[in-house]
PAKOL-237260 format. One record per residue (C-alpha): residue in one letter; x, y, z. Coordinates in steps of 0.1 Angstrom, whole numbers, plus 2048, in hexadecimal, padded with zeros to 3 digits. Last residue first. Layout:
N
> residu	xx	yy	zz
> A	X	Y	Z
...
! end
This chain:
409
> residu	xx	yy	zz
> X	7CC	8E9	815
> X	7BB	8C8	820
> X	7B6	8C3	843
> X	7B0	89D	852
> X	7A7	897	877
> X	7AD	870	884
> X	7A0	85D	89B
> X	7A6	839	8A5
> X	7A2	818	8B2
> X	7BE	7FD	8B6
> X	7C0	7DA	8B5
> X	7E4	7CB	8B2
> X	7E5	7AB	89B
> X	7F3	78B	8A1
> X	7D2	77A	8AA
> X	7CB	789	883
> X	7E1	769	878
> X	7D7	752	892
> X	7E7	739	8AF
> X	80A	746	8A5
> X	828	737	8BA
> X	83D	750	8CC
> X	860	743	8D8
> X	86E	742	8FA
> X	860	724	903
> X	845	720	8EE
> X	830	740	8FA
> X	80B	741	8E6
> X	800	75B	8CC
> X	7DD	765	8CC
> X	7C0	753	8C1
> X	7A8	76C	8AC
> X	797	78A	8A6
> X	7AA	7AA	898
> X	794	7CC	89B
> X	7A7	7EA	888
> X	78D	804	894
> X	781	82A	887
> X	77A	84D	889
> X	77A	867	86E
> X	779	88E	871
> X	77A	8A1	84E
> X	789	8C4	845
> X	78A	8CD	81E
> X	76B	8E1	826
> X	759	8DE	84A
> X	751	8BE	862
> X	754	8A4	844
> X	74B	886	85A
> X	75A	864	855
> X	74F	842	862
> X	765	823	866
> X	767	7FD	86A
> X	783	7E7	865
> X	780	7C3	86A
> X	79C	7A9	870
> X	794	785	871
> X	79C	765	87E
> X	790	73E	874
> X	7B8	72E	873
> X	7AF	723	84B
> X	792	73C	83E
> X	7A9	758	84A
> X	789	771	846
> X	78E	793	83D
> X	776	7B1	848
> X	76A	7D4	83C
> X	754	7EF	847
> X	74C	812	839
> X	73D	833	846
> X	731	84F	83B
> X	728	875	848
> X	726	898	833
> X	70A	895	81B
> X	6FA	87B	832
> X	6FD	853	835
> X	717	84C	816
> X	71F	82C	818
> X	73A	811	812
> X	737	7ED	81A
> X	755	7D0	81C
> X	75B	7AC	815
> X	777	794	819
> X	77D	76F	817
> X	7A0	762	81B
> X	7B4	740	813
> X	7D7	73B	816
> X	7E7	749	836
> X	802	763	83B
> X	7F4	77F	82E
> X	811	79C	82C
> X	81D	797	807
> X	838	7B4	7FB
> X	848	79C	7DF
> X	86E	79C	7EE
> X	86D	795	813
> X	84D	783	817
> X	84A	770	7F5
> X	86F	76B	7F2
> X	867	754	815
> X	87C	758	833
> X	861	768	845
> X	846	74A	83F
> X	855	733	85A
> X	846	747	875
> X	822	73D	861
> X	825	716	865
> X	818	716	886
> X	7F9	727	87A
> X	7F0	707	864
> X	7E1	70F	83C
> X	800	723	831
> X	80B	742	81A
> X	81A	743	7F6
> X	7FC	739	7E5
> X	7E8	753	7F4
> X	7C3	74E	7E8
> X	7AE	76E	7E8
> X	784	76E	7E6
> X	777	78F	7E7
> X	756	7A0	7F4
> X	747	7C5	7E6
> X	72E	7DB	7F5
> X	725	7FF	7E6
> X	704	809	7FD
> X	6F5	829	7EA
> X	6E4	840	7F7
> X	6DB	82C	817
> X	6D1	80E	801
> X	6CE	80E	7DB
> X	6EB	7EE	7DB
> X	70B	7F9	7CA
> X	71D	7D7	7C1
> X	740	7CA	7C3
> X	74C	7A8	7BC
> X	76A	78E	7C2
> X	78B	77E	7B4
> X	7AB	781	7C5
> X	7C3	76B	7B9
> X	7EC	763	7C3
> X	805	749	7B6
> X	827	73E	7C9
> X	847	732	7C3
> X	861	72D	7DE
> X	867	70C	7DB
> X	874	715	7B5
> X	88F	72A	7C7
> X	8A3	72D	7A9
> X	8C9	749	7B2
> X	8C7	768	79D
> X	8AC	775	77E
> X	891	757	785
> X	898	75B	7AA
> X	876	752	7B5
> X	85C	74C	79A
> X	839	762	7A1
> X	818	75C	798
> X	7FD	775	795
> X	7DB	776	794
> X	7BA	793	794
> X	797	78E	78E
> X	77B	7A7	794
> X	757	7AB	78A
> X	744	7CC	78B
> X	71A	7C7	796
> X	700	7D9	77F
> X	6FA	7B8	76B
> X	717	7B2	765
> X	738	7C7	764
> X	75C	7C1	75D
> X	77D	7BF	76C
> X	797	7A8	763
> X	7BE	7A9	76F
> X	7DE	794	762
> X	7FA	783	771
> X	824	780	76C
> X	840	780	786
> X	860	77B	783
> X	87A	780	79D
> X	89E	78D	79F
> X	891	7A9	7B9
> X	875	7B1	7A2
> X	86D	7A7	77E
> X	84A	7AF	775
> X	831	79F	755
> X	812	7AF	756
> X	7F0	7AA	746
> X	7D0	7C0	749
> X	7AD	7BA	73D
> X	78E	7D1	73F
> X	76D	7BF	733
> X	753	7C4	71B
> X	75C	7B0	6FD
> X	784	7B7	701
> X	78F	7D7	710
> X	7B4	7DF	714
> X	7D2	7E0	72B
> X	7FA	7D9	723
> X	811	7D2	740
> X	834	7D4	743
> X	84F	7D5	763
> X	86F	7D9	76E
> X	87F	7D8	791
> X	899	7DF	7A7
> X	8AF	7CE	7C5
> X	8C4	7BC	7B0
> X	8CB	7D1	795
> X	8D7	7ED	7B5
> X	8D6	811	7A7
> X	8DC	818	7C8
> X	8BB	80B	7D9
> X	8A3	7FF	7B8
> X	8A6	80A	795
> X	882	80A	793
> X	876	809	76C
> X	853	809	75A
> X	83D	7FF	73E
> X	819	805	734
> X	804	800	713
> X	7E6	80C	715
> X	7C3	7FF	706
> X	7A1	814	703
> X	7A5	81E	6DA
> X	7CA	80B	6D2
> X	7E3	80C	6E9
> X	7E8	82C	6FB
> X	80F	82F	708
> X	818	830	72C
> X	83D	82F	735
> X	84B	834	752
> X	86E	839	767
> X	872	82D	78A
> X	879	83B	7AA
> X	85C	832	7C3
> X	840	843	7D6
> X	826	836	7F1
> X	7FF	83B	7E5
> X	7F4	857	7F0
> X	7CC	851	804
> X	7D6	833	811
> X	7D7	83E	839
> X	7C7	81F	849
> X	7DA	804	840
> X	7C4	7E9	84D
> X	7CB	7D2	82E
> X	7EC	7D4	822
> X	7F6	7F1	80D
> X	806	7E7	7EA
> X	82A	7F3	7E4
> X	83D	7E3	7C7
> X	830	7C1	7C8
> X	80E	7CA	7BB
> X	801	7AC	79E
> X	7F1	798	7BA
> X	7DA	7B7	7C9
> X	7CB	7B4	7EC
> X	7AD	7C2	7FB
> X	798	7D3	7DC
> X	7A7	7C0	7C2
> X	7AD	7D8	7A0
> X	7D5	7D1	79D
> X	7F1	7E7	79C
> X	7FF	808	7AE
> X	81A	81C	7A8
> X	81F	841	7B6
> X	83D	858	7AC
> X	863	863	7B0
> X	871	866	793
> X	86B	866	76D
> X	848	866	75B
> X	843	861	736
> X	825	862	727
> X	81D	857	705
> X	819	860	6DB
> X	80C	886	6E0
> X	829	894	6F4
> X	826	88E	71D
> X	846	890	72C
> X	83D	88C	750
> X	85A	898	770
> X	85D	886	78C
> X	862	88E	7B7
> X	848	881	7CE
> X	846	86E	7F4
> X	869	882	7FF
> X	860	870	822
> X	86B	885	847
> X	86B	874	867
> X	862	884	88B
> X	869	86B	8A9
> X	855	86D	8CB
> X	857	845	8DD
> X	875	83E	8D2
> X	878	81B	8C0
> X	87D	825	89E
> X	88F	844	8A9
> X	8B1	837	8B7
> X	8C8	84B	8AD
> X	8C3	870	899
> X	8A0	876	8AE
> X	898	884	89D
> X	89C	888	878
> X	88C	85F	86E
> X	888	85E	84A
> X	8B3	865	83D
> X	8AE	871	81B
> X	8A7	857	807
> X	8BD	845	7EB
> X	8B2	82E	7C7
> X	88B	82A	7D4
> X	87F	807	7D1
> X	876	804	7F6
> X	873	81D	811
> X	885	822	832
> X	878	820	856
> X	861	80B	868
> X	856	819	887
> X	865	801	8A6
> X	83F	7EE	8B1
> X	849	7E2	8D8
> X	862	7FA	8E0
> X	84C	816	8D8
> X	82A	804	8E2
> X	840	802	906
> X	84C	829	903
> X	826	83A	8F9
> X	824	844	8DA
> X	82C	863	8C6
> X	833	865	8A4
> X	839	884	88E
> X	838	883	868
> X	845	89C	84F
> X	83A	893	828
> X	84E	8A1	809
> X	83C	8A4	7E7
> X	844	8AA	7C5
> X	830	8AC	7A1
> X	83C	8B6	781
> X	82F	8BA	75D
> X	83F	8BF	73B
> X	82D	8BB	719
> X	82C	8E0	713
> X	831	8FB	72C
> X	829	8EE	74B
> X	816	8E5	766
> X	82B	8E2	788
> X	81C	8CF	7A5
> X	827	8D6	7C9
> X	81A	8C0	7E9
> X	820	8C6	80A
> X	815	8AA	821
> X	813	8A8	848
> X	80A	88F	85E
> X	805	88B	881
> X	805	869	892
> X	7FE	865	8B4
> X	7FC	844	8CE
> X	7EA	83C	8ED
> X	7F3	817	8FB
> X	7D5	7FC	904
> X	7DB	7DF	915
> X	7FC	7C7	91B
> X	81E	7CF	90B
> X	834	7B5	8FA
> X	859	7BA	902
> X	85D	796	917
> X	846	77B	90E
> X	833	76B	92E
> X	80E	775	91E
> X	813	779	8F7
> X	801	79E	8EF
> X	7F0	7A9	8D1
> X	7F5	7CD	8D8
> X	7D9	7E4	8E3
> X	7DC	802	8D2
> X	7C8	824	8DB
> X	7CC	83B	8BD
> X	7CD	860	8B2
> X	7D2	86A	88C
> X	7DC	88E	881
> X	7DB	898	85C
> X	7E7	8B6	84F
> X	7E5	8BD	828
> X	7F3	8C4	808
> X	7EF	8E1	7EE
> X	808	8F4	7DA
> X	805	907	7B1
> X	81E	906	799
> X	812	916	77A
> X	831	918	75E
> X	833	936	743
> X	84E	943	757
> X	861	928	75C
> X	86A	926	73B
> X	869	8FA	736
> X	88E	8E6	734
> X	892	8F8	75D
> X	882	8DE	76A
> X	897	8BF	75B
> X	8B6	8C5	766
> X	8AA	8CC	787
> X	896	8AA	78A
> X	8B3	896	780
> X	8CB	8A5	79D
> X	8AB	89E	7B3
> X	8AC	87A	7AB
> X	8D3	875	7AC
> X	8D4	889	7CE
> X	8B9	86C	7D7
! end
């Protein structure tokens, strides 16, 4: 990270400072849950019933417009976490970032032993890159968002760092260390191509990628190639609209260890293909369902422990452990200041599911009040011995309802 900021400063002062307008906003976000972990009867560590929790959030963000083609944008996030001691030991916080070349250190207190105290206070430099933009393209350099693919619950072509469904906070995309290029290509096309040099300047643990976009008879198409973590991955994304309703389709196949050691076994393709339509209900109902196939997951729950070896799990960012999903979700807006959404996915092959319904109300300006549920159905985990043998995918999930008070400064 000194590397990063050592870049940054070099390149800041290149514009007069004095013609430059750098102006500050962020926000304060405070989230209050009741947990209930998905529990194995007889296993030691796992808590039973319902555990309070806290999250509070808040994010300081700095742009710099200046003089000229040159831009900058930072931000630095404190979070503190407070959960009750069994939920702590139970669910350590995860800390540490990928693709990014050094951090600072996340968790500052406590200095040993945070990710499974129950009160820790972590710290994320989220932003930090400079944009060269002269007439031809746009460069960007440092630390900044990426994000791929047009599915609405899971995106094949997004192995940097996708959300997984049920995230609830999405609203900033996590940020990476790369360098970019975007360059328009022809009338509505664009030409896009980008760099992580990964932990240390590590070749192995970086990545590369190239996609071009443009419109052909009516429809948006996207292709990528990647290379990631010694892997190669290529796919493509469509989009269009019929007949008042927007289409989707997006794939990807990835070859293990192309750029280091083969693991054809390891191979896998991903689709998500689906629908979203704006029925004239409520003000407008916006409703959209989505078929994904995960090549790299499996049809029998007993076979998903042996899924966390795969280059799919620990390389490629994929979460789903099964192969076939249905998902579907509705947005509306019920009053100028209230709405509410629900969506759900459907393991097709173990028969769970996970929905997530919500409702928001913006109680004054740039303040809103939500409320919500993350509500996993399914067999839970049986005790093998001392092992824990999945009965379900979402059966493994925690179910948890919350509230959560956003402020935007």
């Amino acid at each position: 990270m000194r590397n990063l900021l050592a870049a940054l400063a070099l390149l800041l002062p290149a514009v007069p400072a004095g013609a430059a307008d750098l102006s500050l906003k962020g926000f304060l976000k405070t989230y209050l849950y009741s947990t209930e972990p998905a529990a194995v009867r007889g296993l030691p560590g796992q808590p039973d019933g319902a555990y309070a929790a806290s999250e509070t959030k808040l994010r300081l963000k700095a742009y710099w417009d200046g003089v000229g083609p040159f831009k900058a944008e930072a931000a630095y996030e404190l979070l503190y976490d407070s959960r009750e001691k069994a939920l702590a030991a139970a669910r350590p916080l995860a800390s540490g970032y990928g693709y990014r070349v050094s951090d600072p250190s996340p968790i500052l207190a406590p200095t040993a032993g945070g990710e499974s105290s129950s009160a820790a206070l972590l710290q994320n430099l989220d932003r930090a890159f400079v944009t060269w933009s002269p007439p031809a393209f746009d460069l960007y350099a440092g630390r900044q968002p990426l994000a791929f693919g047009s599915g609405r619950t899971v995106n094949p072509t997004d192995v940097l760092a996708p959300y997984p469904y049920g995230t609830i906070d999405t609203e900033e995309r996590r940020g990476v260390d790369a360098l970019r290029l975007k360059r328009p290509l022809g009338e509505m096309g664009e030409l896009d191509a980008g760099w992580l040099p990964g932990k240390d300047w590590s070749r192995t643990d970086g990545a590369a990628f190239l996609r071009a976009r443009d419109t052909l008879g009516g429809s948006d198409l996207t292709a990528i190639a990647a290379a990631f973590r010694g892997n190669l991955l290529a796919g493509g994304d469509l989009e269009r609209d019929i007949g008042g309703a927007t289409f989707r389709a997006e794939a990807a196949r990835v070859w293990a260890g192309s750029f280091q050691a083969r693991l054809p076994g390891d191979d896998f393709f991903r689709l998500t293909a689906g629908a979203e339509y704006n029925f004239p209900l409520l003000g407008g109902l916006d409703s959209w369902l989505e078929y994904h196939y995960n090549g790299a997951g499996k049809n029998k729950p007993a076979d998903y422990p042996s899924l966390a070896a795969r280059t799919a799990y620990r390389e490629a960012n994929v979460y789903l452990l099964g192969r076939h999903y249905l998902s579907c979700g509705a947005g509306a807006q019920l009053s100028p200041l209230v709405s509410a959404s629900a969506g759900l996915m459907v393991n097709l092959g173990d028969g769970s599911f996970y929905a997530l319904p919500s409702a928001e109300w913006n109680a004054a300006e740039n303040l809103y009040l939500s409320a919500g549920a993350l509500l996993p159905s399914g067999p839970r985990a049986r005790l093998s011995g001392f092992a824990a043998r999945p009965a379900s995918e979402f059966g493994l999930y925690d179910r948890s309802f919350y509230l959560s008070l956003r402020k935007y400064f």
